[in-house]
LUMFI-457759 format. One record per residue (C-alpha): x, y, z. Coordinates in pm, whole numbers, padded with zeros to 5 digits, always signed. Each point is the difference from the previous one (the first is absolute). Layout:
% LUMFI-457759
XYZ...
***
This chain:
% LUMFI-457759
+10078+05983+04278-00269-00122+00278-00185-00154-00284+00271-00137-00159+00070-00176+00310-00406-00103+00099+00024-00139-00393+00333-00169+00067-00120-00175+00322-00299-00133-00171+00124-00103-00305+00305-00222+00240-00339-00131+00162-00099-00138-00288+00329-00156-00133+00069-00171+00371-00051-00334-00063-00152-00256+00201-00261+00297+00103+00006+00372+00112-00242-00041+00244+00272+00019+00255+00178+00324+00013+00128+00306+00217-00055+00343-00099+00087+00336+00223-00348+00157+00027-00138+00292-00131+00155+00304+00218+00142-00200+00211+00219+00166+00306+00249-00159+00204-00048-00055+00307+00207-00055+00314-00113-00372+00171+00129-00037+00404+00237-00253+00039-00175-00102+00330-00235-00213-00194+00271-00290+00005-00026+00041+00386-00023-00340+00234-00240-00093+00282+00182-00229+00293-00220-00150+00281+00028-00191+00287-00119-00330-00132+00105-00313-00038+00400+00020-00100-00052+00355-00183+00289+00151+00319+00053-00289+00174+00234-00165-00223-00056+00239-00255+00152+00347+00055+00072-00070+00367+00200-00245+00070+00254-00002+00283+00273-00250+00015-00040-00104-00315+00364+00033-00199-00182+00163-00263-00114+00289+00250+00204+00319+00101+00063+00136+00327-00336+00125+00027-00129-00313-00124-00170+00082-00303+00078-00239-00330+00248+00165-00188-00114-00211-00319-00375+00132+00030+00135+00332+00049+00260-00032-00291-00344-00116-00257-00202+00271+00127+00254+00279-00083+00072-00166-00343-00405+00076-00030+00011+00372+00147-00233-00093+00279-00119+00340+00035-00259-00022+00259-00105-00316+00249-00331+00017+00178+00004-00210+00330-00112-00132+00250-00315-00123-00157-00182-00073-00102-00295-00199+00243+00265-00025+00250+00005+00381+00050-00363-00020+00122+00137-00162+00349+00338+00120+00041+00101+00277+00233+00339+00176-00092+00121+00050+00340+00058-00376+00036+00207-00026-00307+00284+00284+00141+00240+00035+00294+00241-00261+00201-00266-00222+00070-00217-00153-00230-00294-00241+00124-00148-00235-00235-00342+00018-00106-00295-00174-00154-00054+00061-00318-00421-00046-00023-00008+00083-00354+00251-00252-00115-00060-00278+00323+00365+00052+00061+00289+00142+00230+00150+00271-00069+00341+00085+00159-00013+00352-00009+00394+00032-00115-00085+00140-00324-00115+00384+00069-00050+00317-00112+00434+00043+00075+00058-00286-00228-00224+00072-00292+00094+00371-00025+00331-00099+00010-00001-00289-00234-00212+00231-00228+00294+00255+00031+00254-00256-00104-00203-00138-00342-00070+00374-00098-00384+00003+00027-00261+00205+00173-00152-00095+00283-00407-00018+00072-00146-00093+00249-00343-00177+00053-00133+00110+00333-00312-00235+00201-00308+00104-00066-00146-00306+00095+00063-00027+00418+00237+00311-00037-00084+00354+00132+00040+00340-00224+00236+00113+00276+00185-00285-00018+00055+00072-00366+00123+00363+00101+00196-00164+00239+00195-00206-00231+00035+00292-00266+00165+00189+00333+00240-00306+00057+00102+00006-00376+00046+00354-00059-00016+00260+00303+00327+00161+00181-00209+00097+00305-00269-00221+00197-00028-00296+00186-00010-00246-00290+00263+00202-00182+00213-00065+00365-00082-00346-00061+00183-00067-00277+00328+00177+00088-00049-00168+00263+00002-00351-00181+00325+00148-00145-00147+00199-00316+00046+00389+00072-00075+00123-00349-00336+00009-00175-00079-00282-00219-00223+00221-00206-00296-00245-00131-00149+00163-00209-00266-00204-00167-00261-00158+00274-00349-00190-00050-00304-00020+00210-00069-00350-00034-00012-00325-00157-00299-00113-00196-00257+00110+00278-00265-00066-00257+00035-00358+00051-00156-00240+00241+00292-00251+00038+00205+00342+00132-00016-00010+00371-00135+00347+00134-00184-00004-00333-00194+00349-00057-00353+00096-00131-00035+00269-00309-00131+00213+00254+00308-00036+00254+00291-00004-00221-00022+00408-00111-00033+00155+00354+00291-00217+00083+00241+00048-00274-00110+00379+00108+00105+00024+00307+00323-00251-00055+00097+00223-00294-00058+00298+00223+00204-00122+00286+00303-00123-00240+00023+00368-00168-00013+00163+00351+00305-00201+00032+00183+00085-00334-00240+00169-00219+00240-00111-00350-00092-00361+00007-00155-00185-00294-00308-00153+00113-00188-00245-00094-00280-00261+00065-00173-00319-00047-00228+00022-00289-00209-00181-00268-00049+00030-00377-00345+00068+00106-00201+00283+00055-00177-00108+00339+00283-00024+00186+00245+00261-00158-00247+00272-00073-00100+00037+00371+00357-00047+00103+00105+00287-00177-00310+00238+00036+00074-00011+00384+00395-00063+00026+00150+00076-00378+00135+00388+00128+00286-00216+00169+00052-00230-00215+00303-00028-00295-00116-00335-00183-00238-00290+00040+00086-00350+00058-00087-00252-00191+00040-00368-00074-00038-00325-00210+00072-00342-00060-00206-00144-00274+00138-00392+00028-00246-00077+00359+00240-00284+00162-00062+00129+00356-00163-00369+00109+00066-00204-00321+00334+00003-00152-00089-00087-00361+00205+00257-00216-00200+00112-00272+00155-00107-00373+00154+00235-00257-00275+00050-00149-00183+00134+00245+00199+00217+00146+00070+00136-00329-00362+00090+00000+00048+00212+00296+00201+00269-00130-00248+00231-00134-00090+00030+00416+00260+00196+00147-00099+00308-00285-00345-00059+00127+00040+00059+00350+00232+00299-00024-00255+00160-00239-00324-00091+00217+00226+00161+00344+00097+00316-00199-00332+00056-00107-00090-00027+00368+00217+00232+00083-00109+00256-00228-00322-00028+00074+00023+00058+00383+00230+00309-00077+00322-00030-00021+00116-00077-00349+00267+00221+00037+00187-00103+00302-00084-00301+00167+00192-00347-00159-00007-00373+00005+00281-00204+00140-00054-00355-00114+00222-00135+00302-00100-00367-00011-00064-00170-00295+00090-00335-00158-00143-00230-00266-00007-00284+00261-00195+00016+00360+00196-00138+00298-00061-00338+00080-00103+00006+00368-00288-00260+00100-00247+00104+00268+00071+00388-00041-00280+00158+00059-00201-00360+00097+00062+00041+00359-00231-00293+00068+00191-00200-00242+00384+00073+00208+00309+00067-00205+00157-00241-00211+00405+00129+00081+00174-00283-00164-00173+00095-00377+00156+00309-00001+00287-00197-00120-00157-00027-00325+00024+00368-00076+00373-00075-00054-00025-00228-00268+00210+00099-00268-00177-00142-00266-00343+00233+00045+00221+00293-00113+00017-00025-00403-00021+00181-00277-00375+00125+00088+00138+00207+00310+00249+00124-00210-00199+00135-00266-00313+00073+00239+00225+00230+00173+00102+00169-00313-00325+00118-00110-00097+00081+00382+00335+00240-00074-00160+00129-00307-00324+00087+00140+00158+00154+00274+00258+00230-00292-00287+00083-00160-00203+00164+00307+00335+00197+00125-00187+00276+00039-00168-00184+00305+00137-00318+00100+00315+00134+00203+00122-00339+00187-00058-00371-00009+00131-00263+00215+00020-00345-00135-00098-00270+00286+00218-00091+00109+00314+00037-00058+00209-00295+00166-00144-00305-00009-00336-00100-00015-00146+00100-00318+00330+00219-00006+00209+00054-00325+00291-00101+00203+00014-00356+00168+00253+00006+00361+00089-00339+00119+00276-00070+00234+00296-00101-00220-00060+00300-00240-00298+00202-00255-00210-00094-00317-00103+00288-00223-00361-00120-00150-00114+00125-00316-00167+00348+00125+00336+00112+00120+00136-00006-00323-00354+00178-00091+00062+00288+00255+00373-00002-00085-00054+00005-00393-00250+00318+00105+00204+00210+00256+00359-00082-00219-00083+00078-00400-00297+00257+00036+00052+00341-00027-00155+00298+00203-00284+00047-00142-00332-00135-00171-00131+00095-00360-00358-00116-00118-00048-00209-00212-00289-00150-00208+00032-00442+00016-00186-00166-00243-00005-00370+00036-00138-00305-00062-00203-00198+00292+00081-00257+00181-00263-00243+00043-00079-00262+00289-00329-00147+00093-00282+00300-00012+00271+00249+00052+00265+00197-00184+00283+00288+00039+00242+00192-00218+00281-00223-00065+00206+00255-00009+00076+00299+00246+00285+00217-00011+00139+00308+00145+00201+00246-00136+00304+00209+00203+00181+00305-00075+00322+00201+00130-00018+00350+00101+00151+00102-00303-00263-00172-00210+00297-00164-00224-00016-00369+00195-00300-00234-00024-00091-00298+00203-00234-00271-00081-00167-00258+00231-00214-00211-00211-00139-00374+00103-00168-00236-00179-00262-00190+00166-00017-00271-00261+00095-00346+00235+00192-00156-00334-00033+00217-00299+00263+00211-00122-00176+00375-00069+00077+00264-00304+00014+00389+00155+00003+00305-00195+00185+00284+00163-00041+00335-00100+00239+00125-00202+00041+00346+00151+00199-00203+00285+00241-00115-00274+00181+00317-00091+00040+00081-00364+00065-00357-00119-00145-00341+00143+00245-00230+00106+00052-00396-00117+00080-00049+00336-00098+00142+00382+00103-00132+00374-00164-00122+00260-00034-00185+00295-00272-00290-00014-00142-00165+00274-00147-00318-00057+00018-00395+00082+00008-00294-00134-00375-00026+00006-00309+00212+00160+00085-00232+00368+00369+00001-00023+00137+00155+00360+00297+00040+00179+00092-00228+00277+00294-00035+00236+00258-00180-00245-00175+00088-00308+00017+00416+00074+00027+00117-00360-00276-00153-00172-00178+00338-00021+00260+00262-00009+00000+00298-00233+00251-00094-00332+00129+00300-00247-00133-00084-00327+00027+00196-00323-00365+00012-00228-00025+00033-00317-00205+00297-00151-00196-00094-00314+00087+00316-00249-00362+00090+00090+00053+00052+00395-00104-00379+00141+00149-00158+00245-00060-00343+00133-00080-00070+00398+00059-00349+00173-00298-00178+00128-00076+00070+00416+00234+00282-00004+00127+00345+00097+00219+00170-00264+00128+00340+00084+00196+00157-00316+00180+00296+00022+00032+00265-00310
***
């Protein structure tokens, strides 16, 4: 019967018209595996309008008692928000957590961002607005001008019945534990536009003996740690420090608009996509080779296709341009290349589940965010409907498959213009699909395997389709559904084809 099947497949192959270069097939052997829902998680940082008017606004009508928007918090449940990192980020690299908790909050400078900050939103609030969208919270501690026992401290305030810190927050009117259990040494330490920036040959000894400190404290925390797809910083880090540690951290952007804001064009992010599979390959291999294949993981907890838009960062000499920031809210950057960027930065993470445990996208309110907050109300941009599309019709699990696919050609460059990804139920008897296709205005033929089908192929499958009006097309306040995923039914050639919108994400359901 196998044969039949392998003889079947290629002989549909060959009937598909319009080319079987494009098709899905569940590998050889393949096993199901179990993918954590954490890596649709969210990064939220104290910059720009990200919780100042975004998730924290007080006396706005759209706040509750507590202040937080209710509409932000109503988008991010409708996308399972399972996890938010916070609170940074570069900002974390200056702050000091004892300013942001108790009656009285002074403001402070915020030297990383050339602002004030006024101290109102704390380590209270976010646990407690975390509590009320349904996610995780993890927190970033300061390496940077922070101490490791001021790490241990904060773990203390967070999670300890007995102590002085512990007193401090039932004191602040919070008598239980808040039981954080996820915590980071760090934010991009690496880097020389982080203030309290680290050499390779600092940052192990102190992730050490800030791990160290944080387990004496509450030995069951999931630790992790600022950290580089690259062997000279991550190898040392984890030859001195990787006993204590749970996962590395990592990050990307791969659209550089930190001093120029000149969005890249389809195109070009398109040929991006091929990068995030790259990186988490390259970091796994690091990990193996410094020992600890088996245990230690890779939380991908900020990532975006776009950089933040922040003049002067890291150009001291230069001073901070504030106002620009401004531009990172411009609707009209976020098209259909976020949305399908962010699907295949899914996929790559689905198809390492074996390592990549959490992601954060950055951010996720405002800013690059998938969801716009302005006063009067919210915008949903085109990767919300990306996450949502991924955390909504997916099922529990990820099966292997074998793509193969025409390229996609621009300038000296070229990727697959198809990816895909396929999900499974527990029971093995319920199939997902989330397929895009690159292609900026050509309409793509995809052969599916026809195990998926059952015992007969269908004339007819549903789906949901997420696409525009063209490759730029973007949601705006007043124009919100643009980009929106529709239910469609596809039609299945008698050989197994089915036919995929240009600049889309199509997950179909068997």
């Amino acid at each position: 019967m196998k044969r039949i099947a392998i003889f079947l497949f290629w002989l549909f192959l060959a009937l598909c018209p319009m080319a079987g270069q494009n098709s899905v097939t569940v590998a050889p052997g393949a096993v199901p595996q179990k993918y954590n829902p954490m890596i649709f998680g969210h990064f939220i940082e104290h910059f720009h309008t990200q919780v100042y008017g975004g998730i924290f606004d007080p006396g706005n009508p759209l706040s509750d008692e507590d202040g937080f928007r209710t509409d932000v918090m109503d988008a991010l449940r409708e996308i399972k928000a399972p996890i938010v990192r916070w609170p940074g980020g570069c900002f974390v690299s200056t702050y000091h957590w004892m300013g942001g908790v108790g009656r009285e909050r002074v403001p402070v400078f915020d030297k990383s961002w050339g602002v004030e900050d006024p101290n109102t939103f704390g380590t209270d609030e976010y646990v407690k607005w975390c509590r009320k969208i349904g996610a995780e919270p993890y927190i970033c501690t300061n390496a940077g001008t922070g101490t490791s026992e001021e790490m241990s401290d904060w773990v203390e305030y967070c999670n300890l019945t007995v102590g002085k810190f512990a007193r401090m927050r039932a004191a602040n009117g919070h008598p239980e534990p808040y039981g954080v259990k996820f915590w980071s040494v760090g934010n991009e330490n690496y880097g020389g536009w982080e203030l309290g920036a680290r050499t390779v040959g600092e940052w192990g000894p102190l992730v050490q003996e800030s791990s160290k400190l944080m387990r004496a404290v509450n030995r069951d925390l999931v630790l992790t740690a600022a950290a580089l797809s690259d062997r000279n910083w991550t190898l040392p880090l984890l030859e001195k420090a990787g006993r204590n540690l749970d996962m590395v951290s990592i990050h990307s952007y791969w659209d550089f608009l930190t001093h120029e804001d000149n969005p890249a064009s389809y195109m070009q992010c398109m040929m991006y996509t091929d990068d995030p599979d790259r990186t988490i390959e390259n970091t796994i291999d690091i990990i193996k080779s410094a020992g600890y294949g088996d245990r230690i993981r890779i939380a991908y907890d900020e990532w975006n296709l776009r950089s933040w838009h922040h003049p002067g960062h890291g150009r001291l000499r230069d001073g901070f341009d504030i106002d620009a920031r401004r531009n990172n809210d411009r609707n009209s950057t976020y098209t259909m290349a976020d949305a399908v960027f962010s699907a295949c930065f899914f996929n790559a993470c689905m198809r390492h589940s074996d390592y990549v445990q959490m992601a954060c996208i950055s951010p996720c309110v405002n800013t690059r965010g998938p969801i716009f907050a302005y006063k009067d109300g919210i915008l949903k941009r085109s990767t919300y409907y990306t996450m949502w599309m991924y955390v909504n019709l997916l099922e529990a699990n990820v099966l292997p498959v074998d793509i193969c696919s025409e390229r996609l050609v621009f300038e000296d460059d070229s990727v697959d213009v198809i990816d895909a990804v396929l999900t499974v139920d527990d029971s093995g008897s319920r199939y997902a699909l989330a397929v895009v296709n690159k292609d900026p205005s050509k309409a793509v033929s995809l052969t599916l395997d026809p195990s998926l089908f059952g015992k007969k192929i269908p004339s007819e499958i549903s789906a949901q389709v997420l696409s525009g009006n063209g490759p730029d097309d973007f949601n705006e306040v007043g124009a919100e559904d643009h980009i929106v995923p529709r239910s469609a039914r596809l039609s299945v050639s008698k050989s197994g084809c089915v036919t995929l919108q240009p600049h889309s994400l199509t997950v179909i359901r068997f």
